[in-house]
PDB file of N, H, CA, C and O in Angstrom:
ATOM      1  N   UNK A   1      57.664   6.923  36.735  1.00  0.00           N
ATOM      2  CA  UNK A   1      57.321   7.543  37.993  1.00  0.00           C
ATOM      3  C   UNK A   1      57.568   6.532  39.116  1.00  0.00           C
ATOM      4  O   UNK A   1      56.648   5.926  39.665  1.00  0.00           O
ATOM      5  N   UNK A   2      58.916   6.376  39.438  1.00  0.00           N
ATOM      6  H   UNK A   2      59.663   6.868  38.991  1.00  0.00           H
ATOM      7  CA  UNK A   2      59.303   5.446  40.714  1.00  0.00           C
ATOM      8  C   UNK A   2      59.207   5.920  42.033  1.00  0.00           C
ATOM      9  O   UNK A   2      59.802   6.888  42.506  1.00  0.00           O
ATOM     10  N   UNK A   3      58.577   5.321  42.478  1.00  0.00           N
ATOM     11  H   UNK A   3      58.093   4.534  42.094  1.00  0.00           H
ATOM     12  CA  UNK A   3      58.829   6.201  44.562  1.00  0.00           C
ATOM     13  C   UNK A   3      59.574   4.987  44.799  1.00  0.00           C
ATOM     14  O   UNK A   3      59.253   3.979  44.170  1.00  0.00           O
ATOM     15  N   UNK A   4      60.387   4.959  45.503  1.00  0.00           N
ATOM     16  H   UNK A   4      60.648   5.778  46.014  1.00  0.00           H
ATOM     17  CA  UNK A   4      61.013   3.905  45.713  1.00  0.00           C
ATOM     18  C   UNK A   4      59.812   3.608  47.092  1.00  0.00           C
ATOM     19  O   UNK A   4      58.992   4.409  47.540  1.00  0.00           O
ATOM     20  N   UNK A   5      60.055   2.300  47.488  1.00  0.00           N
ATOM     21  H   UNK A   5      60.721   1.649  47.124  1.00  0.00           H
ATOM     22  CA  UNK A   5      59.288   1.678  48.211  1.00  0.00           C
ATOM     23  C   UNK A   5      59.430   1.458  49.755  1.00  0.00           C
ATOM     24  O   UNK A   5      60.172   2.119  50.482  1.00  0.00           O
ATOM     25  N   UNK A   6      58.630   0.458  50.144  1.00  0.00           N
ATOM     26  H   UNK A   6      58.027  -0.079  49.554  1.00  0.00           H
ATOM     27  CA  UNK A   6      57.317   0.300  49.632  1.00  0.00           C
ATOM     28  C   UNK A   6      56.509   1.276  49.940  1.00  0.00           C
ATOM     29  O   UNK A   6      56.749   2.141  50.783  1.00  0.00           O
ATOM     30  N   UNK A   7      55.140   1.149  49.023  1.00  0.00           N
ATOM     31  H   UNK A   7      54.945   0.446  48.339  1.00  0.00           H
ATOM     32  CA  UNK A   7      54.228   1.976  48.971  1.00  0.00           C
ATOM     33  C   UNK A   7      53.178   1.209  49.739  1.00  0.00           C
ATOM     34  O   UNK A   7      53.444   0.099  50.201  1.00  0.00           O
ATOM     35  N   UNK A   8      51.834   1.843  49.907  1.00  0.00           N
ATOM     36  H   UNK A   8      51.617   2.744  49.532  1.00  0.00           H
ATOM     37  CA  UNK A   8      50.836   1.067  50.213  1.00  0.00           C
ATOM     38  C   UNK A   8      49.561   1.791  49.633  1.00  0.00           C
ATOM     39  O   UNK A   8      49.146   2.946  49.729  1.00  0.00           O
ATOM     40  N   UNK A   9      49.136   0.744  49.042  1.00  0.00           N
ATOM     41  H   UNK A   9      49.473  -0.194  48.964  1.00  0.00           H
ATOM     42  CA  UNK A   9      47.299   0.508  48.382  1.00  0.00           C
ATOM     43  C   UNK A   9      46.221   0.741  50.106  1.00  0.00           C
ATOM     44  O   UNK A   9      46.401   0.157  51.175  1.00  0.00           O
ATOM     45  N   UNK A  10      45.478   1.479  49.857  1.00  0.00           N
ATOM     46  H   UNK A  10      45.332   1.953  48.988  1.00  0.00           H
ATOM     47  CA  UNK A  10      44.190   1.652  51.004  1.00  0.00           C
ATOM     48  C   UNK A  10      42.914   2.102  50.530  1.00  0.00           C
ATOM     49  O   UNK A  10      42.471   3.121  49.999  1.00  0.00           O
ATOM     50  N   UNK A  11      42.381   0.749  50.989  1.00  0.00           N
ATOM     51  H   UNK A  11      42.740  -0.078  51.420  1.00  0.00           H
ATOM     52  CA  UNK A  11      41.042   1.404  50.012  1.00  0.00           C
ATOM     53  C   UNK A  11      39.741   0.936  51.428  1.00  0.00           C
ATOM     54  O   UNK A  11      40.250   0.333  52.372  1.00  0.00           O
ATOM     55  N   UNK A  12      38.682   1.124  51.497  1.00  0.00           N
ATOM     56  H   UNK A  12      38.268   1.614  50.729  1.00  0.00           H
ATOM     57  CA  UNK A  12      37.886   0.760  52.245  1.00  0.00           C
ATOM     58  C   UNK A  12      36.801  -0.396  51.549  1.00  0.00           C
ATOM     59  O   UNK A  12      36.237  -0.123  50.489  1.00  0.00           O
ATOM     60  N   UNK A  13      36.614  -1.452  52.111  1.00  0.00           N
ATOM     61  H   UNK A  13      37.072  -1.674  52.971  1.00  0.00           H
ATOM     62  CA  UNK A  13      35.706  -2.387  51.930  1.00  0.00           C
ATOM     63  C   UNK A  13      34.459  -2.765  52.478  1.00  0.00           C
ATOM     64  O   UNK A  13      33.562  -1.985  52.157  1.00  0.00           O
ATOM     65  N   UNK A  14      34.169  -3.536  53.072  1.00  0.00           N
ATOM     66  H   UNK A  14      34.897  -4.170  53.333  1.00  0.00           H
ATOM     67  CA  UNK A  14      32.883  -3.852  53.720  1.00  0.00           C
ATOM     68  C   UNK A  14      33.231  -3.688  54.962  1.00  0.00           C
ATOM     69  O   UNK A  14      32.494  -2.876  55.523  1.00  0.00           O
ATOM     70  N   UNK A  15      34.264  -4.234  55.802  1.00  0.00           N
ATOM     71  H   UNK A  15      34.863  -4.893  55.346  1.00  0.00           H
ATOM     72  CA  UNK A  15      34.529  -3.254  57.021  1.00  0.00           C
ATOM     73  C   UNK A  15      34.848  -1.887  56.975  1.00  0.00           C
ATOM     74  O   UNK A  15      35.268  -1.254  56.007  1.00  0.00           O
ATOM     75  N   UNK A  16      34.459  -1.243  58.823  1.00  0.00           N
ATOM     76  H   UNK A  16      34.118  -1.757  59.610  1.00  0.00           H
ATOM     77  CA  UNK A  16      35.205   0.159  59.067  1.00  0.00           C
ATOM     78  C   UNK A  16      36.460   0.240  59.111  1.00  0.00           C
ATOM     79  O   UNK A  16      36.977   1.354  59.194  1.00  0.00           O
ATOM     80  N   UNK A  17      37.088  -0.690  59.075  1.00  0.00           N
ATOM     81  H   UNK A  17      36.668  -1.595  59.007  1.00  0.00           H
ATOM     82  CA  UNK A  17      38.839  -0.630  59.031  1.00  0.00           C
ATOM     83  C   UNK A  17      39.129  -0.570  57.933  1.00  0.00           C
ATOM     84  O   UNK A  17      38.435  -1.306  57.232  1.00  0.00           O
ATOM     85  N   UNK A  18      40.355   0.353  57.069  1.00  0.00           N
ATOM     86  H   UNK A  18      40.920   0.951  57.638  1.00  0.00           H
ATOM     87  CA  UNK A  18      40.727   0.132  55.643  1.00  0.00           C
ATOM     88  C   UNK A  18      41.274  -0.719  55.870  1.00  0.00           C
ATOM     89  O   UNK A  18      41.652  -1.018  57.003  1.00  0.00           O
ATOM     90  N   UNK A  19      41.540  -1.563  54.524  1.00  0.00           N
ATOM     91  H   UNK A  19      41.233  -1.321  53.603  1.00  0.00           H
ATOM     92  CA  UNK A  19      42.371  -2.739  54.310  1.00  0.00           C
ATOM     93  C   UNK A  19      43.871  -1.913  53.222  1.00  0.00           C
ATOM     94  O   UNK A  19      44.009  -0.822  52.668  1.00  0.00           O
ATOM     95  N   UNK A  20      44.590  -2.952  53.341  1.00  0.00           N
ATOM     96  H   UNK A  20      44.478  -3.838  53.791  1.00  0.00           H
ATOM     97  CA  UNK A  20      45.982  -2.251  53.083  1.00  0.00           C
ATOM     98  C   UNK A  20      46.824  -2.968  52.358  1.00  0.00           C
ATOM     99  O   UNK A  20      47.253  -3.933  52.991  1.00  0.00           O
ATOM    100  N   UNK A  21      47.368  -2.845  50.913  1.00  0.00           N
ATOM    101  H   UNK A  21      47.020  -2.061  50.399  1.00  0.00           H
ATOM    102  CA  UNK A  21      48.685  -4.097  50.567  1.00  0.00           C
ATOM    103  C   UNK A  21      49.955  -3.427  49.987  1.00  0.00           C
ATOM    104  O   UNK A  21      49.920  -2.541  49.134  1.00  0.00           O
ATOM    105  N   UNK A  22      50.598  -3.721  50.301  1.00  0.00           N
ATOM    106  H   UNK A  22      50.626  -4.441  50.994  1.00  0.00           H
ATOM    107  CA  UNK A  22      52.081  -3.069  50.254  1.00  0.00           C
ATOM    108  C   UNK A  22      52.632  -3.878  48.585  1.00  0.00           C
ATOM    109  O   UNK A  22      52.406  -4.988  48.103  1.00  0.00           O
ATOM    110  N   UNK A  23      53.397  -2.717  48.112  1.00  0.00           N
ATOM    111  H   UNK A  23      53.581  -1.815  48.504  1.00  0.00           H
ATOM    112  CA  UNK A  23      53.875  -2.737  47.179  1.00  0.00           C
ATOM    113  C   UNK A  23      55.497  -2.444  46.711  1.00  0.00           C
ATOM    114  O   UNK A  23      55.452  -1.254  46.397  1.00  0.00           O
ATOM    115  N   UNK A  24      56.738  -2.851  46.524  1.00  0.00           N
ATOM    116  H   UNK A  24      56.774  -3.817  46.779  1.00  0.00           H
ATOM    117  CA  UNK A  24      57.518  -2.542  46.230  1.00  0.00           C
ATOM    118  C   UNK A  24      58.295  -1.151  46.009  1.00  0.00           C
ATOM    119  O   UNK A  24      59.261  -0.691  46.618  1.00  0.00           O
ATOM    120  N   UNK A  25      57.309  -0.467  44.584  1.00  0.00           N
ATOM    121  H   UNK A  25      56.525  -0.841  44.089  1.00  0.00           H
ATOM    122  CA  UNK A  25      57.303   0.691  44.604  1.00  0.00           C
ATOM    123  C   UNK A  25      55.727   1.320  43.847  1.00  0.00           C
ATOM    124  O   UNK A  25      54.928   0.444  43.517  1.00  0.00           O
ATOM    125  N   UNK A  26      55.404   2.509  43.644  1.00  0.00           N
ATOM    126  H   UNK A  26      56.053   3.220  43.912  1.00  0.00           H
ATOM    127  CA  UNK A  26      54.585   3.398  43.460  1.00  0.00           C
ATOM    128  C   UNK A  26      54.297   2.692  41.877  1.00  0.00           C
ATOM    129  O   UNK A  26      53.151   2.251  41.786  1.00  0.00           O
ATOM    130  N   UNK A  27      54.959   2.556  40.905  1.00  0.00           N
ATOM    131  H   UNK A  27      55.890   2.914  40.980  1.00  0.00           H
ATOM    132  CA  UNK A  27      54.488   1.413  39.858  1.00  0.00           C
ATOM    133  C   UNK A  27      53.783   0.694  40.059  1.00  0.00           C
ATOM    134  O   UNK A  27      52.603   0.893  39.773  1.00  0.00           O
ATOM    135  N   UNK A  28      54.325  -0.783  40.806  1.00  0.00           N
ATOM    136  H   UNK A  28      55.284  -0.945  41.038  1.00  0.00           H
ATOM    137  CA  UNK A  28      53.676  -1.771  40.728  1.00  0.00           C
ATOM    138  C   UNK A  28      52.319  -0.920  41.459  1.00  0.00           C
ATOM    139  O   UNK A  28      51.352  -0.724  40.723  1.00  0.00           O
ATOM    140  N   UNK A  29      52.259  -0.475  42.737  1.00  0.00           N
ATOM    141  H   UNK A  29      53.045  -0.634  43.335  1.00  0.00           H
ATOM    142  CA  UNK A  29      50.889   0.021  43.306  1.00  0.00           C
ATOM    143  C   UNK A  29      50.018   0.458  42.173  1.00  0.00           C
ATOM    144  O   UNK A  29      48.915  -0.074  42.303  1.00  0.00           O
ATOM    145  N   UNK A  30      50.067   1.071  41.318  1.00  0.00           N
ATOM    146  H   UNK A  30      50.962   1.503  41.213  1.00  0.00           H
ATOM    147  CA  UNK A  30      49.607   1.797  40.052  1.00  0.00           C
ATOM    148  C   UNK A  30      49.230   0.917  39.352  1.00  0.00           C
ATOM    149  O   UNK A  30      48.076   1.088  38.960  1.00  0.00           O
ATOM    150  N   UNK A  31      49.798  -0.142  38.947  1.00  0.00           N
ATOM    151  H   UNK A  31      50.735  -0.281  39.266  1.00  0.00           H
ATOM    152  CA  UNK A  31      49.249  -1.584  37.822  1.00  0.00           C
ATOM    153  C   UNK A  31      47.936  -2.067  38.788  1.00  0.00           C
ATOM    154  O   UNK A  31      46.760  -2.258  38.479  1.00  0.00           O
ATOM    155  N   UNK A  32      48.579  -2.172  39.976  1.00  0.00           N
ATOM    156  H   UNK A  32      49.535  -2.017  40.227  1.00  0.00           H
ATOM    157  CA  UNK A  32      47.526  -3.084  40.889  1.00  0.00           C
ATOM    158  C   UNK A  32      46.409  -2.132  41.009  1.00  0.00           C
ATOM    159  O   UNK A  32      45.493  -2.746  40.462  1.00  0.00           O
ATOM    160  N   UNK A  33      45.918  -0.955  41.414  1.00  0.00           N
ATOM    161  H   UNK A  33      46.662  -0.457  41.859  1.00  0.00           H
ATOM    162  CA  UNK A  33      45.009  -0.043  41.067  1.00  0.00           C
ATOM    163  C   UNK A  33      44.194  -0.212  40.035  1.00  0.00           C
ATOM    164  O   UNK A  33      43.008  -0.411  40.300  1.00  0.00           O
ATOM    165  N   UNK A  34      44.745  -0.164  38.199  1.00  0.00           N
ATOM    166  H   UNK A  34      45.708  -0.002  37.984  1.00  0.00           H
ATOM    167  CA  UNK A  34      44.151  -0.256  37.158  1.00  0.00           C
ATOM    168  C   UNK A  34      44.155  -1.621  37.149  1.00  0.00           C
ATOM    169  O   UNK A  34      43.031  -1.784  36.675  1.00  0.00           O
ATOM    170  N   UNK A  35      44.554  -2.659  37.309  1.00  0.00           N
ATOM    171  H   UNK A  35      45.468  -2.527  37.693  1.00  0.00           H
ATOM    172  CA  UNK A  35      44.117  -3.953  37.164  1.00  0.00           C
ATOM    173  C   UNK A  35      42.759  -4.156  38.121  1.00  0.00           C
ATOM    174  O   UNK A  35      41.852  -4.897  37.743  1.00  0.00           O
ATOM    175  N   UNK A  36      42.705  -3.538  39.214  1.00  0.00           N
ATOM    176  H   UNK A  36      43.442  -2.936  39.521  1.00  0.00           H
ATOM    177  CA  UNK A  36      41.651  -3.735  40.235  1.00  0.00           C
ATOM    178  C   UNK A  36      40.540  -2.341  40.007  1.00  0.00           C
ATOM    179  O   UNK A  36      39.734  -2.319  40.937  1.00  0.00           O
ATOM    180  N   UNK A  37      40.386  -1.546  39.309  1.00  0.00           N
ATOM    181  H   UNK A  37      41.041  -1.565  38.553  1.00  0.00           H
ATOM    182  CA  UNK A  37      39.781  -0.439  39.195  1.00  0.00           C
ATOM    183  C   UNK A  37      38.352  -1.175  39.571  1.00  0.00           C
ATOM    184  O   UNK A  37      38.184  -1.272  40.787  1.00  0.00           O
ATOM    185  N   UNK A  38      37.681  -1.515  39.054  1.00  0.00           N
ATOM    186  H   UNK A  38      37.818  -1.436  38.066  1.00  0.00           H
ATOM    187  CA  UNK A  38      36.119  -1.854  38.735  1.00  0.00           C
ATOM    188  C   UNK A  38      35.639  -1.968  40.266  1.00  0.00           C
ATOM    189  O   UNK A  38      34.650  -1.561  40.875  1.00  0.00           O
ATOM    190  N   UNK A  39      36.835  -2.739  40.628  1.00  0.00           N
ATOM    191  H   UNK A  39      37.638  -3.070  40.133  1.00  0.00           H
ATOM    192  CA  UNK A  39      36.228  -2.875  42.091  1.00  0.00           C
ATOM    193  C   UNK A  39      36.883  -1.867  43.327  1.00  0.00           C
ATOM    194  O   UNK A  39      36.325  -1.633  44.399  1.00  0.00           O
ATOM    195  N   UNK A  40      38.263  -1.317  42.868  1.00  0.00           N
ATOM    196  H   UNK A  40      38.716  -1.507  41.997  1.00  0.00           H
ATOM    197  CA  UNK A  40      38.157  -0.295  44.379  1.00  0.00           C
ATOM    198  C   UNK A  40      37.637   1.246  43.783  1.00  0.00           C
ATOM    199  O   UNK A  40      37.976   2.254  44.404  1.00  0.00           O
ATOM    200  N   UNK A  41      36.865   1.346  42.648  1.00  0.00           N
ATOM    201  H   UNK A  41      36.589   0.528  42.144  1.00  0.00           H
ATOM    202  CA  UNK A  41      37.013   2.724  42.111  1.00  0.00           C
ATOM    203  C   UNK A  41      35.492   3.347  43.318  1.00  0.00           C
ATOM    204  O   UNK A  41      35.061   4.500  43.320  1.00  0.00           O
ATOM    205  N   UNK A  42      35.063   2.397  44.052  1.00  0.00           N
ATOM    206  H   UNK A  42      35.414   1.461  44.050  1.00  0.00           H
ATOM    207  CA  UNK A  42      33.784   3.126  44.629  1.00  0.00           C
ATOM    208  C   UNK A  42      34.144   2.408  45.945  1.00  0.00           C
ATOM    209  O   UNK A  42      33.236   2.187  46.746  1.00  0.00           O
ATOM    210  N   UNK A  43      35.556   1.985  46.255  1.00  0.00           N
ATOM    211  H   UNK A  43      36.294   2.165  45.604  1.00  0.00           H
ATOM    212  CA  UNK A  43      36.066   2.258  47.903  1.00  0.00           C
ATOM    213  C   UNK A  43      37.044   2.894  48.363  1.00  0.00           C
ATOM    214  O   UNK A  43      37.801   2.636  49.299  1.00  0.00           O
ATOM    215  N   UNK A  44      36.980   3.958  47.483  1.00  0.00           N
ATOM    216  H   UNK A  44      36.364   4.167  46.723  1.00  0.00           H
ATOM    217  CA  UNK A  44      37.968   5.350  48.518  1.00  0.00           C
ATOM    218  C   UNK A  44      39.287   4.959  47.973  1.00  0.00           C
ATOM    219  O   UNK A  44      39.966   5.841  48.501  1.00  0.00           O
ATOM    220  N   UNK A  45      40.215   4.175  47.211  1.00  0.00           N
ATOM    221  H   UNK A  45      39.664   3.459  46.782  1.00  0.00           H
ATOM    222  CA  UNK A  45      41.907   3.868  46.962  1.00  0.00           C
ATOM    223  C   UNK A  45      42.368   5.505  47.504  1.00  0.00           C
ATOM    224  O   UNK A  45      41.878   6.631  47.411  1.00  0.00           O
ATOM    225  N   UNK A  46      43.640   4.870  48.130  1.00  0.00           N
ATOM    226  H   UNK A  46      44.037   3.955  48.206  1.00  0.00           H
ATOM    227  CA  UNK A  46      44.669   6.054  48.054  1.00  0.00           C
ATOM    228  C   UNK A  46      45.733   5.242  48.000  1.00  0.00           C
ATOM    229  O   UNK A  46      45.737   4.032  48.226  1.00  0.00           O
ATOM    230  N   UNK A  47      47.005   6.206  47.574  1.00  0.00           N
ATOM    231  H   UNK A  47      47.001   7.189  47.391  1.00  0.00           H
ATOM    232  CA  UNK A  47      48.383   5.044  47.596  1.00  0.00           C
ATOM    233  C   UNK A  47      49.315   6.032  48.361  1.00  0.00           C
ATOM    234  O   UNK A  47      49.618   7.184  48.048  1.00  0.00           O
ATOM    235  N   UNK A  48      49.750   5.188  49.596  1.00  0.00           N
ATOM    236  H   UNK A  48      49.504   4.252  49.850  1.00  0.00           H
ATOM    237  CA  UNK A  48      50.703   6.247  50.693  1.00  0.00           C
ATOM    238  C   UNK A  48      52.348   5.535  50.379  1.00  0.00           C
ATOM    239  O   UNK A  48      52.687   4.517  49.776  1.00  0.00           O
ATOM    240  N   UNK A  49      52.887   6.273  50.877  1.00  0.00           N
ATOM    241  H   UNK A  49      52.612   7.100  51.367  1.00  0.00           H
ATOM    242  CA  UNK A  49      54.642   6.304  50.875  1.00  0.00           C
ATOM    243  C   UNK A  49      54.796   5.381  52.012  1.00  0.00           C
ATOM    244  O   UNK A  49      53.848   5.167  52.768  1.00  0.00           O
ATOM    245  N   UNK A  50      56.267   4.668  52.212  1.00  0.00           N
ATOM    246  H   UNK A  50      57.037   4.841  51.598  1.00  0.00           H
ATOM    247  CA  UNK A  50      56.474   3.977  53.472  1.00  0.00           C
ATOM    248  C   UNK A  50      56.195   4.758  54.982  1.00  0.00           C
ATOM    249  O   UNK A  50      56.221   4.297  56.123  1.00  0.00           O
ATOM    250  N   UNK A  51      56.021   5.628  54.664  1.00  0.00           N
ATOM    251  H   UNK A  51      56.000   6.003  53.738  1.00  0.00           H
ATOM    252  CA  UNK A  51      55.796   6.521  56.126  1.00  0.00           C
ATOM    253  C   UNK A  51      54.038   6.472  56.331  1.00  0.00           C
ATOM    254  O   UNK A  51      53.358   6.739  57.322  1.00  0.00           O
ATOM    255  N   UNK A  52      53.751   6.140  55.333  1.00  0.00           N
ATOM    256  H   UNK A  52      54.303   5.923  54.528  1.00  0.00           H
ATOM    257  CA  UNK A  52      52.013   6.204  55.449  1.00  0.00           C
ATOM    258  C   UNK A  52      51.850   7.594  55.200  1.00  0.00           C
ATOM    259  O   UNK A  52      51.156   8.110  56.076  1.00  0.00           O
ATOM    260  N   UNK A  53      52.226   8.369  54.351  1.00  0.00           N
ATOM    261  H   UNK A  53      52.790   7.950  53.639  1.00  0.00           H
ATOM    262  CA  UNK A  53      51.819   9.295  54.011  1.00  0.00           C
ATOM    263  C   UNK A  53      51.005   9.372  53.009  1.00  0.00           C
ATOM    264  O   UNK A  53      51.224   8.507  52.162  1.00  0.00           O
ATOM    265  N   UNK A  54      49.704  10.443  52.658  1.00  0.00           N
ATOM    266  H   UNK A  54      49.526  11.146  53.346  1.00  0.00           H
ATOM    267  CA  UNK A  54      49.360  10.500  50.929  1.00  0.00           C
ATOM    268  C   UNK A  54      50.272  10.703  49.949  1.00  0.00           C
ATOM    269  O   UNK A  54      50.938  11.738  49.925  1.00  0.00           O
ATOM    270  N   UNK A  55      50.365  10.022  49.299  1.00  0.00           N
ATOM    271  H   UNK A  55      49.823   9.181  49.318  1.00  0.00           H
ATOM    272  CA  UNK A  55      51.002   9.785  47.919  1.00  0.00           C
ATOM    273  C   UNK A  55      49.885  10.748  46.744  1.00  0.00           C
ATOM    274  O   UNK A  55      50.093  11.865  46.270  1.00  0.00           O
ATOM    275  N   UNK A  56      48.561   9.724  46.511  1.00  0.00           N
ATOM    276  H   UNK A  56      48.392   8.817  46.896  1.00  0.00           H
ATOM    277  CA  UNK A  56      47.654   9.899  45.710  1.00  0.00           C
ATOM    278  C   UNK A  56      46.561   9.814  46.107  1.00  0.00           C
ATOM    279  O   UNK A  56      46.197   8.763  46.634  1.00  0.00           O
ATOM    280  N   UNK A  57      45.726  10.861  45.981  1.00  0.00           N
ATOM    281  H   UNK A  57      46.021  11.715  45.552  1.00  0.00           H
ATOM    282  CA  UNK A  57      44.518  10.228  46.220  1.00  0.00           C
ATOM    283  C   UNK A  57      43.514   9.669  46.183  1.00  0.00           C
ATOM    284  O   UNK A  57      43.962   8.662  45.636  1.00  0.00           O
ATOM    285  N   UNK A  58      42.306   9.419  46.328  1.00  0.00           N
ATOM    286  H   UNK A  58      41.942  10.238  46.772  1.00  0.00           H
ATOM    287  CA  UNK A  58      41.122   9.486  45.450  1.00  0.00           C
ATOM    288  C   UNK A  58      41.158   9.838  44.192  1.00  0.00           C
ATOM    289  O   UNK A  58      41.302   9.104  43.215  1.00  0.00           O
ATOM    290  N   UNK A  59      41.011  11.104  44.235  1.00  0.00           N
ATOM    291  H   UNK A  59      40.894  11.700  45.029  1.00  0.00           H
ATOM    292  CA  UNK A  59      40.714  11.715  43.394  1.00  0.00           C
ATOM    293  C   UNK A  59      41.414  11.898  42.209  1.00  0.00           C
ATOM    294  O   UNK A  59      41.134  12.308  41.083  1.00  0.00           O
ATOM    295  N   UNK A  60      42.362  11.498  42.751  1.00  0.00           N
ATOM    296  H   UNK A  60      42.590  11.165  43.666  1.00  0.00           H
ATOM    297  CA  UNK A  60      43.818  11.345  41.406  1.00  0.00           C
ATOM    298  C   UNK A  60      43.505  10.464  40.846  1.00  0.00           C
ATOM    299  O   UNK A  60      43.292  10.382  39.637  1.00  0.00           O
ATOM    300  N   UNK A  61      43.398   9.342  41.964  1.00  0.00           N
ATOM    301  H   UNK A  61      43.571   9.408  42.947  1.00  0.00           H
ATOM    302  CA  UNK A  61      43.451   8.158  41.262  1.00  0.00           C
ATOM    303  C   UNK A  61      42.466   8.188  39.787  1.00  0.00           C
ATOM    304  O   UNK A  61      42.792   8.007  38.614  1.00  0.00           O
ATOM    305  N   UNK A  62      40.945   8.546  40.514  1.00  0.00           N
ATOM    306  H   UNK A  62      40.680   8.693  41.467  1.00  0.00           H
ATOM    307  CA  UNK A  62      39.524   8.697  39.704  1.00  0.00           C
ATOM    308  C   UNK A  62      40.284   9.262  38.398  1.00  0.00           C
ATOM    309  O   UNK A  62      40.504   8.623  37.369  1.00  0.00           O
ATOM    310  N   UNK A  63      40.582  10.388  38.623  1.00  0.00           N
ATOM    311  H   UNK A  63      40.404  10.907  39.459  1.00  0.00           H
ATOM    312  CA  UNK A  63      41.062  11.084  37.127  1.00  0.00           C
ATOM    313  C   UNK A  63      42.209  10.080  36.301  1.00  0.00           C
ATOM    314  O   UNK A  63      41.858   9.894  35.136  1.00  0.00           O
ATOM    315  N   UNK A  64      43.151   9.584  36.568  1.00  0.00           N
ATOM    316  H   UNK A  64      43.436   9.736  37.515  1.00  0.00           H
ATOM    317  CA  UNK A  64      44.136   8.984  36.422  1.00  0.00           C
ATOM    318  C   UNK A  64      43.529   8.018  34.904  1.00  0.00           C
ATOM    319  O   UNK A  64      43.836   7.805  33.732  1.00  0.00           O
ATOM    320  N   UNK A  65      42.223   7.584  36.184  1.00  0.00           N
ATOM    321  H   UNK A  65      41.973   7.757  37.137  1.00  0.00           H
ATOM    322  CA  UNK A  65      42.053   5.753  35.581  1.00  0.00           C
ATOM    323  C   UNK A  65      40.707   6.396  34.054  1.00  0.00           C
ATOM    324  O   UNK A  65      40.500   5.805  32.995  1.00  0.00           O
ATOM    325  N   UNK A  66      40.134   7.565  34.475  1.00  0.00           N
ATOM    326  H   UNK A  66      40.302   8.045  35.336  1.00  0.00           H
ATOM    327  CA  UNK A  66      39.554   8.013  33.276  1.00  0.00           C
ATOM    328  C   UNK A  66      40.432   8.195  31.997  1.00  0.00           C
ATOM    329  O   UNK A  66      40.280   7.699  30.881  1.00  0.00           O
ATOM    330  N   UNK A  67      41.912   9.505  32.721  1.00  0.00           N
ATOM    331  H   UNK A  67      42.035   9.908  33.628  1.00  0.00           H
ATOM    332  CA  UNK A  67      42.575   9.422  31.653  1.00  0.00           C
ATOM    333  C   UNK A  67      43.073   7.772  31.134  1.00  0.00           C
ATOM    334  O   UNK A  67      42.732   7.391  30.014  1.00  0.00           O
ATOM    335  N   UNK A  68      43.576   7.216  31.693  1.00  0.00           N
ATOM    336  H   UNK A  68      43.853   7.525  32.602  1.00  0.00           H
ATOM    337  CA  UNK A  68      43.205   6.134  30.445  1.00  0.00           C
ATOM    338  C   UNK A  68      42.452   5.373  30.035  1.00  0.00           C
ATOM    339  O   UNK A  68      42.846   4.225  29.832  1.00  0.00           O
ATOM    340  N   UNK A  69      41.503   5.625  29.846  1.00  0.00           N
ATOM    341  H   UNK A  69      41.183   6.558  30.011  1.00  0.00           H
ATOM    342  CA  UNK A  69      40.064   5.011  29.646  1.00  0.00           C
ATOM    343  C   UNK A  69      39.904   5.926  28.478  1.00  0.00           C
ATOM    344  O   UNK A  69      39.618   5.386  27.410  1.00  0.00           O
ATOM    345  N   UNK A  70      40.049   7.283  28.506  1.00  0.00           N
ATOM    346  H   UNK A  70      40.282   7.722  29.373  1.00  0.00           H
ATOM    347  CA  UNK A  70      40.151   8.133  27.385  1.00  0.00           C
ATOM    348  C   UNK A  70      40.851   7.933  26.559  1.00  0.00           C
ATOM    349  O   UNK A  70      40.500   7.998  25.381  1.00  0.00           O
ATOM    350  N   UNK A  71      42.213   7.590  26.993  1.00  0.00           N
ATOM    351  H   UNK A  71      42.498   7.537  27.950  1.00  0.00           H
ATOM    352  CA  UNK A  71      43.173   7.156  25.611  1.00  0.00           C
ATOM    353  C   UNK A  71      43.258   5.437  25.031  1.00  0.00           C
ATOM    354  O   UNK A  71      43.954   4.914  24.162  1.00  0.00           O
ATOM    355  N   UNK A  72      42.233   4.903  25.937  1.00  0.00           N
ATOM    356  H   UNK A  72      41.667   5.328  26.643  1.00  0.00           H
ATOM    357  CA  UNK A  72      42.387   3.492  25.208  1.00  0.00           C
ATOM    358  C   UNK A  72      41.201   3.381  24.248  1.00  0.00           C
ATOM    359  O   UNK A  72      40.975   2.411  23.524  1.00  0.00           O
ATOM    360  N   UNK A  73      40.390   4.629  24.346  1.00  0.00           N
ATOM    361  H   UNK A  73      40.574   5.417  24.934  1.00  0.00           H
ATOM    362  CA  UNK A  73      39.336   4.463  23.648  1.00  0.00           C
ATOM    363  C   UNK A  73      39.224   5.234  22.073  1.00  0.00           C
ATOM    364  O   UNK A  73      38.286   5.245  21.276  1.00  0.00           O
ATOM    365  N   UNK A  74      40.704   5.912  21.993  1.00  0.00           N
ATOM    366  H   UNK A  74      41.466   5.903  22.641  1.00  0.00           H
ATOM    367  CA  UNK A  74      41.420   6.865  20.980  1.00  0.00           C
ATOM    368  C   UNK A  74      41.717   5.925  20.091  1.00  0.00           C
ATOM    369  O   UNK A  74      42.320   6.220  19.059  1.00  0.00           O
TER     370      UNK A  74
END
């Protein structure tokens, strides 16, 4: 699943401003997500297209990172 790039990671932190990190393509954004789950899974992640559009959302993401949590636990 390639978007060609870059993408961008947005998640909200301890400030009102989201914070933001750009990614190559929609992959790498995706590793960096599940490598970082624990900690952005309860600050909002979304992953937008170079235009800053939604890509994924929340809520995808949430389901995403269960489904594999479900299959690593198979």
């Amino acid at each position: 699943m390639t978007t060609q790039g870059p993408v961008h990671l947005r998640w909200r932190a301890a400030s009102a401003a989201p914070e933001t990190e750009t990614f190559p393509d929609l992959d790498a954004a995706l590793d960096a997500v599940e490598a970082r789950w624990e900690t952005l899974q309860d600050q909002a992640p979304q992953i937008l297209d170079a235009r800053r559009i939604l890509l994924i959302s929340t809520d995808q993401l949430k389901a995403a990172m269960v489904e594999d949590d479900d299959e690593a636990g198979s």
